[in-house]
PDB file of N, CA, C and O in Angstrom:
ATOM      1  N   UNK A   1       0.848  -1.162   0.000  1.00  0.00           N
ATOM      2  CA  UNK A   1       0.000   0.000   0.000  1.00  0.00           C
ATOM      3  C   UNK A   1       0.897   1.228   0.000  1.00  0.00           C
ATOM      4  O   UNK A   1       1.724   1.437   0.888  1.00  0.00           O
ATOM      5  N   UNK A   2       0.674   2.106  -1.137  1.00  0.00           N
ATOM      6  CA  UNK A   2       1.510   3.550  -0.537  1.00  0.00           C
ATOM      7  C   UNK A   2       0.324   4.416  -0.057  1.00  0.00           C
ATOM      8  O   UNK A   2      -0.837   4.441  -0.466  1.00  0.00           O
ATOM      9  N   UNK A   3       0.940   5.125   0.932  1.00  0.00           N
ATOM     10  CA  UNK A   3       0.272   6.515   1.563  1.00  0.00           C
ATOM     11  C   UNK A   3       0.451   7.703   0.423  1.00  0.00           C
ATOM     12  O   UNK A   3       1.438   7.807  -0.306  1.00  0.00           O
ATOM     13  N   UNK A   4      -0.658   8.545   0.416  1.00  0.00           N
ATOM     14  CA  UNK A   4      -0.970  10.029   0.170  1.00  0.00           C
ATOM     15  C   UNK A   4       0.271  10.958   1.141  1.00  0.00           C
ATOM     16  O   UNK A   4       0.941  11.763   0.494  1.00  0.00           O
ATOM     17  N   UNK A   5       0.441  10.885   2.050  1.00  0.00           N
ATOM     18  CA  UNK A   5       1.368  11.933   2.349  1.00  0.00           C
ATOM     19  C   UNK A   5       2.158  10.812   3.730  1.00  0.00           C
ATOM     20  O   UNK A   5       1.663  10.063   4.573  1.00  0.00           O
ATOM     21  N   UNK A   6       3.654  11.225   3.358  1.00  0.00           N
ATOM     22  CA  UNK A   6       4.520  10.128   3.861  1.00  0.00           C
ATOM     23  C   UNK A   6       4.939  10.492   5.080  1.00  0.00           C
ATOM     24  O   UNK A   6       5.298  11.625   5.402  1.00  0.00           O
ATOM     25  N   UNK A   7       4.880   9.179   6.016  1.00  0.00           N
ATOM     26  CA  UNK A   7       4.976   9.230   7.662  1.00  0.00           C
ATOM     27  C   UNK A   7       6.781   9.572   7.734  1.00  0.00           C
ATOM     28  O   UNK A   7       7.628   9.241   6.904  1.00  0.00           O
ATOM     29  N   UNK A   8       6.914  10.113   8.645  1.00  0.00           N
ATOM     30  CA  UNK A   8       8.463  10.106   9.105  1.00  0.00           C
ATOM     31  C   UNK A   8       9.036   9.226   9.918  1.00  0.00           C
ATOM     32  O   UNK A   8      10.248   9.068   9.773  1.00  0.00           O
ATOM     33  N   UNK A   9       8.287   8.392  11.027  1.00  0.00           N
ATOM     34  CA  UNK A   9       8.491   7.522  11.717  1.00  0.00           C
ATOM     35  C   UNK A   9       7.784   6.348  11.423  1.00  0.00           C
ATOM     36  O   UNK A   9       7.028   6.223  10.459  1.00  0.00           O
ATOM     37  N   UNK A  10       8.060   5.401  12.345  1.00  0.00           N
ATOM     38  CA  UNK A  10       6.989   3.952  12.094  1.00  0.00           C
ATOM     39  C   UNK A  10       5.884   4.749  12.900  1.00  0.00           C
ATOM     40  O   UNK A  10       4.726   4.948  12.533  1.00  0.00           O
ATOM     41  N   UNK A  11       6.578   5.227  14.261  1.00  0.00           N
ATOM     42  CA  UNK A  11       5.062   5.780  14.947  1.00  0.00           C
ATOM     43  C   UNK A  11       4.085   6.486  14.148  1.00  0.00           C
ATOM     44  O   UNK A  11       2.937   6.104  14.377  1.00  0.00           O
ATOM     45  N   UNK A  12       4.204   7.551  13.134  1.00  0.00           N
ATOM     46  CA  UNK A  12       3.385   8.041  12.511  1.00  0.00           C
ATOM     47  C   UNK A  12       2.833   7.507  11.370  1.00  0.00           C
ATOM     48  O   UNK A  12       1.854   7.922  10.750  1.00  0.00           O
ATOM     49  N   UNK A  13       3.800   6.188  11.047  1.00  0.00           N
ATOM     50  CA  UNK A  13       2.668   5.268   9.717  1.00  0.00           C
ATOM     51  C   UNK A  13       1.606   4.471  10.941  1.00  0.00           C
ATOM     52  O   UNK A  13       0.542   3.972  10.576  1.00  0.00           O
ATOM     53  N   UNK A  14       2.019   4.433  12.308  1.00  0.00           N
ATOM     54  CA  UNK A  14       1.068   3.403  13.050  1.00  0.00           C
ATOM     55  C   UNK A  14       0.038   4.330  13.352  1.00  0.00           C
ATOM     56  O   UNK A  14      -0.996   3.723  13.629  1.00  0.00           O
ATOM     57  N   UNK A  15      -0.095   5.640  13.411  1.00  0.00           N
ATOM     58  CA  UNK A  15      -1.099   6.451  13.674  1.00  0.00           C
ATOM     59  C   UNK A  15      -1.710   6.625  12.640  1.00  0.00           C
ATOM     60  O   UNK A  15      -2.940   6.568  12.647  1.00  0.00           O
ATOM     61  N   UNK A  16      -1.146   6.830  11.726  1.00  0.00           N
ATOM     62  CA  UNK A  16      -2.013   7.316  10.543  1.00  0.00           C
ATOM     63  C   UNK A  16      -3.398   6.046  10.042  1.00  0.00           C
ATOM     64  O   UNK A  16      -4.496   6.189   9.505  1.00  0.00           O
ATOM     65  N   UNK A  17      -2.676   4.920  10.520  1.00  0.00           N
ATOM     66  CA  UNK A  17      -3.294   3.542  10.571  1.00  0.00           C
ATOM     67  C   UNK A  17      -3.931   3.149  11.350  1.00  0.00           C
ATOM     68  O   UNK A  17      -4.616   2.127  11.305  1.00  0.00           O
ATOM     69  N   UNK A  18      -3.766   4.209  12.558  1.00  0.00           N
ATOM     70  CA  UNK A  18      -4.762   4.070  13.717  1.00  0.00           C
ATOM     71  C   UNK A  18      -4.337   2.860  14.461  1.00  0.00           C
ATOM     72  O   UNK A  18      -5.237   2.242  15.030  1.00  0.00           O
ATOM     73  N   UNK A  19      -2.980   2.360  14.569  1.00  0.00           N
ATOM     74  CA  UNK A  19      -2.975   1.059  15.210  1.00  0.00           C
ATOM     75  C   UNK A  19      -2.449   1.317  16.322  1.00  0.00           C
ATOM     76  O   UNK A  19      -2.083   2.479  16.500  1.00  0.00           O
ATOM     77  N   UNK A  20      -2.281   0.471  17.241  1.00  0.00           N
ATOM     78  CA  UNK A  20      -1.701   0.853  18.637  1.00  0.00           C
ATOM     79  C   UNK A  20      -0.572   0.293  18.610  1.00  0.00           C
ATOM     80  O   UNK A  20      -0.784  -0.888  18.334  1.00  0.00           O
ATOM     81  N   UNK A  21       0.910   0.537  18.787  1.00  0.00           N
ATOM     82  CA  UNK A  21       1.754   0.122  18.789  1.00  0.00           C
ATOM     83  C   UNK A  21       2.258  -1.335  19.564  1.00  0.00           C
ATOM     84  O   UNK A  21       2.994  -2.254  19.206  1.00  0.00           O
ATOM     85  N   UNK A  22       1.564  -1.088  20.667  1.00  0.00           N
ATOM     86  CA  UNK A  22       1.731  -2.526  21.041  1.00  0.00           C
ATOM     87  C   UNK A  22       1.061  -3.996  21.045  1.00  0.00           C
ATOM     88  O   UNK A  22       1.173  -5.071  21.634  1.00  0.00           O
ATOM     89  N   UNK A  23       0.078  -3.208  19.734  1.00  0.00           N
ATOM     90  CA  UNK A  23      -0.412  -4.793  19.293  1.00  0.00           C
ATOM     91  C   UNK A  23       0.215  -5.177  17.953  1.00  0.00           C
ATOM     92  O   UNK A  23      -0.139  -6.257  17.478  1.00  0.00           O
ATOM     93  N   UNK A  24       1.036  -4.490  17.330  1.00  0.00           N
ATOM     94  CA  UNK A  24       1.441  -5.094  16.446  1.00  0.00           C
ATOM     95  C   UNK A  24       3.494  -5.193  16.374  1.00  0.00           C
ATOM     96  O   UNK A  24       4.274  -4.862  17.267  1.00  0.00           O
ATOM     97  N   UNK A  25       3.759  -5.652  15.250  1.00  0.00           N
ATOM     98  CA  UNK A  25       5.261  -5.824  15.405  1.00  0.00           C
ATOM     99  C   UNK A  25       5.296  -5.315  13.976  1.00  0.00           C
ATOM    100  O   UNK A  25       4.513  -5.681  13.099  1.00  0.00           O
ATOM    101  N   UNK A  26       6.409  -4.319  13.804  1.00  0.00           N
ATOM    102  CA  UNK A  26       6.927  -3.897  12.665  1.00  0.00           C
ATOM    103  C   UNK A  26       8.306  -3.994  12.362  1.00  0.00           C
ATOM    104  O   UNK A  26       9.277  -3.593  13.002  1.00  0.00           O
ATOM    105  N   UNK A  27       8.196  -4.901  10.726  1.00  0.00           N
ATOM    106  CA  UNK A  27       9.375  -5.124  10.211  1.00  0.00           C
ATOM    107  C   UNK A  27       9.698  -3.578   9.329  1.00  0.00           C
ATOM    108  O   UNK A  27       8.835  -2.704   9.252  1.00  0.00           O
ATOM    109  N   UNK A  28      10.902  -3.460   8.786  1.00  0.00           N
ATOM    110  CA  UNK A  28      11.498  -2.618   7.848  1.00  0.00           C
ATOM    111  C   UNK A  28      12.746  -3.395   7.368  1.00  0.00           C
ATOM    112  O   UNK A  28      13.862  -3.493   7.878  1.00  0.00           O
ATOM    113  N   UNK A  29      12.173  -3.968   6.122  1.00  0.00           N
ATOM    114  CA  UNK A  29      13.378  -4.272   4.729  1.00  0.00           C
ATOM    115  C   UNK A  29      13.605  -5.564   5.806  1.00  0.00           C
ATOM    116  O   UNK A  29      14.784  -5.834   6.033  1.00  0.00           O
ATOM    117  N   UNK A  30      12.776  -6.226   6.356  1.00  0.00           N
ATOM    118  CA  UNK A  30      13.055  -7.452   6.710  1.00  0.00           C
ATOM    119  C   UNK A  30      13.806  -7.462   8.106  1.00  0.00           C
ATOM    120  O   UNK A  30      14.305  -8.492   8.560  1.00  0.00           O
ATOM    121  N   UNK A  31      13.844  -6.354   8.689  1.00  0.00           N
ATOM    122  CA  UNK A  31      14.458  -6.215  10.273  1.00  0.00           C
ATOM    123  C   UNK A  31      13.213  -6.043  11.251  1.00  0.00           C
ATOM    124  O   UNK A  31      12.129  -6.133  10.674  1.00  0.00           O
ATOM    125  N   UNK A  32      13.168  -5.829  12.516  1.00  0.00           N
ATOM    126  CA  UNK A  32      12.495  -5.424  13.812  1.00  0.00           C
ATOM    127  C   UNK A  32      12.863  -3.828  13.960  1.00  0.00           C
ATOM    128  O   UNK A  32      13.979  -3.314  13.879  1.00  0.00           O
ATOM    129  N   UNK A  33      11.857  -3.327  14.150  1.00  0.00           N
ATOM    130  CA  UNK A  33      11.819  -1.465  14.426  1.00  0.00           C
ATOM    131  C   UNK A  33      10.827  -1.536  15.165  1.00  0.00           C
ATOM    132  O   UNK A  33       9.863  -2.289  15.032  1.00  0.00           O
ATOM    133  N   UNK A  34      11.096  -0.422  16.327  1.00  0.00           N
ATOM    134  CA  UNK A  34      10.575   0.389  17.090  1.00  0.00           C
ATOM    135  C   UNK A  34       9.769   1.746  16.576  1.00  0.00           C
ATOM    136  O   UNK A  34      10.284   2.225  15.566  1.00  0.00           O
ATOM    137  N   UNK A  35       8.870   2.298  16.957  1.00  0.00           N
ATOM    138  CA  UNK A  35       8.618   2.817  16.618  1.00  0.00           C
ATOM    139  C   UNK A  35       8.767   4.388  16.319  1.00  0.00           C
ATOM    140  O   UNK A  35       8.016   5.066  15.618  1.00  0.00           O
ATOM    141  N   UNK A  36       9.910   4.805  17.013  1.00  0.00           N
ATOM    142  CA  UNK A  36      10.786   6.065  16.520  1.00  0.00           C
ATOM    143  C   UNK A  36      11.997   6.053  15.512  1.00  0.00           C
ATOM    144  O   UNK A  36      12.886   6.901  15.426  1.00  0.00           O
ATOM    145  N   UNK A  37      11.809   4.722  14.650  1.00  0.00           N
ATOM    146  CA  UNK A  37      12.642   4.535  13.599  1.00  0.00           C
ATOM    147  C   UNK A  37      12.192   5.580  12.235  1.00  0.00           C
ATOM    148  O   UNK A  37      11.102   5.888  11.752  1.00  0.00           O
ATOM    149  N   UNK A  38      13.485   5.903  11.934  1.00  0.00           N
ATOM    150  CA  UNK A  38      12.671   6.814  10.639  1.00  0.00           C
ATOM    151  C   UNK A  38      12.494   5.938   9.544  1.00  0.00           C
ATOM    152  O   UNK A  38      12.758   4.736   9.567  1.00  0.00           O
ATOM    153  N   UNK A  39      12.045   6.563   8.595  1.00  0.00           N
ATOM    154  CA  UNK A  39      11.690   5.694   7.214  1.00  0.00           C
ATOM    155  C   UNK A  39      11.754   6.417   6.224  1.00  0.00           C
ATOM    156  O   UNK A  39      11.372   7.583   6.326  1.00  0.00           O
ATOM    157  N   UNK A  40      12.156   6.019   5.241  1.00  0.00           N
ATOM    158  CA  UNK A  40      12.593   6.811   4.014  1.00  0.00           C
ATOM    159  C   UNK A  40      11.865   6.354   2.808  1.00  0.00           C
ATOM    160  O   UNK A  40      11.081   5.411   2.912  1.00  0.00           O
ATOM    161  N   UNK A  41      12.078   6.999   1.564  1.00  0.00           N
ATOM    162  CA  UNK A  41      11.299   6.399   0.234  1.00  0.00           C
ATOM    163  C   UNK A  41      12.098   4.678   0.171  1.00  0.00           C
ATOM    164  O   UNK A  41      12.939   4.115   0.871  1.00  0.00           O
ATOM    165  N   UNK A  42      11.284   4.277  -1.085  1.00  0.00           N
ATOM    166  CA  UNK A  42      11.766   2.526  -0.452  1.00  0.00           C
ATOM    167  C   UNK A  42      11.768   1.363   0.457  1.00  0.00           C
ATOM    168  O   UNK A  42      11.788   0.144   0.287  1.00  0.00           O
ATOM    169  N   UNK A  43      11.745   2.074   1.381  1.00  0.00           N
ATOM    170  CA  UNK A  43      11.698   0.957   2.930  1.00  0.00           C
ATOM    171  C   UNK A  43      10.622   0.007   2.303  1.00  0.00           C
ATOM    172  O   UNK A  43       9.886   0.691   1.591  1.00  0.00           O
ATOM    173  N   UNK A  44      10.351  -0.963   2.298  1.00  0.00           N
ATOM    174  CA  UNK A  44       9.358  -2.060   2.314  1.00  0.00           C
ATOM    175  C   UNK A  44       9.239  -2.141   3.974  1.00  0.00           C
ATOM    176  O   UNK A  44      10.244  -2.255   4.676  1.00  0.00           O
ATOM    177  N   UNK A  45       7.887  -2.069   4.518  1.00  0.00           N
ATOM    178  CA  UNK A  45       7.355  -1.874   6.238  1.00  0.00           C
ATOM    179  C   UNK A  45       6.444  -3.059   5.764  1.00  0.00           C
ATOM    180  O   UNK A  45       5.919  -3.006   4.651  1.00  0.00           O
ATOM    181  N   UNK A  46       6.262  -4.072   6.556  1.00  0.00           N
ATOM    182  CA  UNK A  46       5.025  -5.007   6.964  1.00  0.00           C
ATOM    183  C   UNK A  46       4.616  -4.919   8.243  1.00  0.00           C
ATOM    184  O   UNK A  46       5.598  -4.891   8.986  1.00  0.00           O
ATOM    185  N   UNK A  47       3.769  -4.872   8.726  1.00  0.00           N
ATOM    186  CA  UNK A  47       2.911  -4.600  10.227  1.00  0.00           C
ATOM    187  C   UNK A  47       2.271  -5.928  10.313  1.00  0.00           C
ATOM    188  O   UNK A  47       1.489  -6.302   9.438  1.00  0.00           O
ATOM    189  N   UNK A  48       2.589  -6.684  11.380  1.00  0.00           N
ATOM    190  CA  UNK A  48       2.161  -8.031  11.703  1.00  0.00           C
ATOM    191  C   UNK A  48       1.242  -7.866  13.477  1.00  0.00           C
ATOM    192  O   UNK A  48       1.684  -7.326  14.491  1.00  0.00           O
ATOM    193  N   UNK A  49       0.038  -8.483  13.294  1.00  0.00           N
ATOM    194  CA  UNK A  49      -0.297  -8.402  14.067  1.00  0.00           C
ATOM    195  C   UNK A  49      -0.226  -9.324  15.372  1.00  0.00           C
ATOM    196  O   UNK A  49      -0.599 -10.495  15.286  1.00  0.00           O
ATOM    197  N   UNK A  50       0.407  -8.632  16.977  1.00  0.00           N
ATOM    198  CA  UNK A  50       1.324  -9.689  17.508  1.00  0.00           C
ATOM    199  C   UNK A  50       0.198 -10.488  18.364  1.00  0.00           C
ATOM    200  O   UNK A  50      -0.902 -10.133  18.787  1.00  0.00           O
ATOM    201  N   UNK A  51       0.690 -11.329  18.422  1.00  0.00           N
ATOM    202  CA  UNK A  51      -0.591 -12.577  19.293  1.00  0.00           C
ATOM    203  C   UNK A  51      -0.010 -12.798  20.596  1.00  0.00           C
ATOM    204  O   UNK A  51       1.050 -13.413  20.707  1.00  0.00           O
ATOM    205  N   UNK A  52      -0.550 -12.399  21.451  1.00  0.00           N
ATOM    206  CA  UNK A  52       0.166 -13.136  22.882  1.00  0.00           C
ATOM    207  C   UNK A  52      -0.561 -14.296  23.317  1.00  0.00           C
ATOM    208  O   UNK A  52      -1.671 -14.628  22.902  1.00  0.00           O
ATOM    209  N   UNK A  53       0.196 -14.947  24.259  1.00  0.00           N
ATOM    210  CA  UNK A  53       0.304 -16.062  24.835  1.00  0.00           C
ATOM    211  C   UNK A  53       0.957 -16.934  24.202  1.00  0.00           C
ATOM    212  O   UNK A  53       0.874 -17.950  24.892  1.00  0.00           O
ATOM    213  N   UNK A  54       1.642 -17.180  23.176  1.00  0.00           N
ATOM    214  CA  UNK A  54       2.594 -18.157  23.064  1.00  0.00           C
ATOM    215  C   UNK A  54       2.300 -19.659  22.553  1.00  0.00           C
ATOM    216  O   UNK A  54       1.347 -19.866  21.802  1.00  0.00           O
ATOM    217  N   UNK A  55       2.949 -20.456  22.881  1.00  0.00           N
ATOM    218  CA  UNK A  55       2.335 -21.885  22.449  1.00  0.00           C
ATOM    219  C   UNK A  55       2.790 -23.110  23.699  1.00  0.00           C
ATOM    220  O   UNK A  55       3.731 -22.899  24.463  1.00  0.00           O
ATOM    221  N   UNK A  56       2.121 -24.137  23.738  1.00  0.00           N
ATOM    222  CA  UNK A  56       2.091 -24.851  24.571  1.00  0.00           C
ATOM    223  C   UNK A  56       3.295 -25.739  23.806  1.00  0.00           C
ATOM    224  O   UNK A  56       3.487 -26.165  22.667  1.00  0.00           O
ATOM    225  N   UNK A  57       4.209 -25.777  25.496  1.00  0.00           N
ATOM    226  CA  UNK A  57       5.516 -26.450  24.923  1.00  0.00           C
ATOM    227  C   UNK A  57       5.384 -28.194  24.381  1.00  0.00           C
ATOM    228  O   UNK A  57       6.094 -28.640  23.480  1.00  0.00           O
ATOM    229  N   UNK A  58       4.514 -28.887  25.002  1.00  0.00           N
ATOM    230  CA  UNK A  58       4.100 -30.338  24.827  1.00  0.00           C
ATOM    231  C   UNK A  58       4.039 -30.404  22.765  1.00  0.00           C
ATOM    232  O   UNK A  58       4.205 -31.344  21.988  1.00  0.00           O
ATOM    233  N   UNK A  59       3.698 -28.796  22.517  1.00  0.00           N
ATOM    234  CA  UNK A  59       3.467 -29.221  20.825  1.00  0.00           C
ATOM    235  C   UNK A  59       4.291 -29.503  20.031  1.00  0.00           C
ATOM    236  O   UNK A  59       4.196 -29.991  18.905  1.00  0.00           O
ATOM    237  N   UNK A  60       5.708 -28.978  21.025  1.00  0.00           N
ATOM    238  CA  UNK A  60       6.759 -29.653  20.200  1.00  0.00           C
ATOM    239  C   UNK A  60       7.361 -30.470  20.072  1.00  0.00           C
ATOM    240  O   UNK A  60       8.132 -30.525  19.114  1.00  0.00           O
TER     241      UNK A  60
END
C-alpha cells in the first residue's frame, strides 16, 4: 500500500493507521523497528499483528 502523504516515523505510519503500537510488530526491509525509527522512500514496512500467549511447549 503507498500513503498520500509520507509518515516520518513507524510511529506516525502506526497512527495514521490508527494502530496501537503494542499490538502489532513492525518489520522494515526485513528487520524489527521500534517505533521512533525513521523511514525513508523505499523501505518495504510489513505490520504483523502480535498474538500473545505463546504456544504450549508439549506441541513440540
Amino acid at each position: 500500500m503507498e500513503l498520500e502523504e509520507r509518515p516520518r516515523t513507524v510511529g506516525e505510519l502506526l497512527a495514521g493507521l490508527r494502530l496501537a503500537p503494542e499490538s502489532v510488530v513492525v518489520l522494515r526491509n526485513g528487520s524489527l523497528v521500534t517505533e521512533d525509527e525513521e523511514l525513508v522512500d523505499g523501505d518495504l514496512v510489513e505490520v504483523l499483528a502480535a498474538c500473545p500467549g505463546g504456544i504450549d511447549g508439549s506441541v513440540l
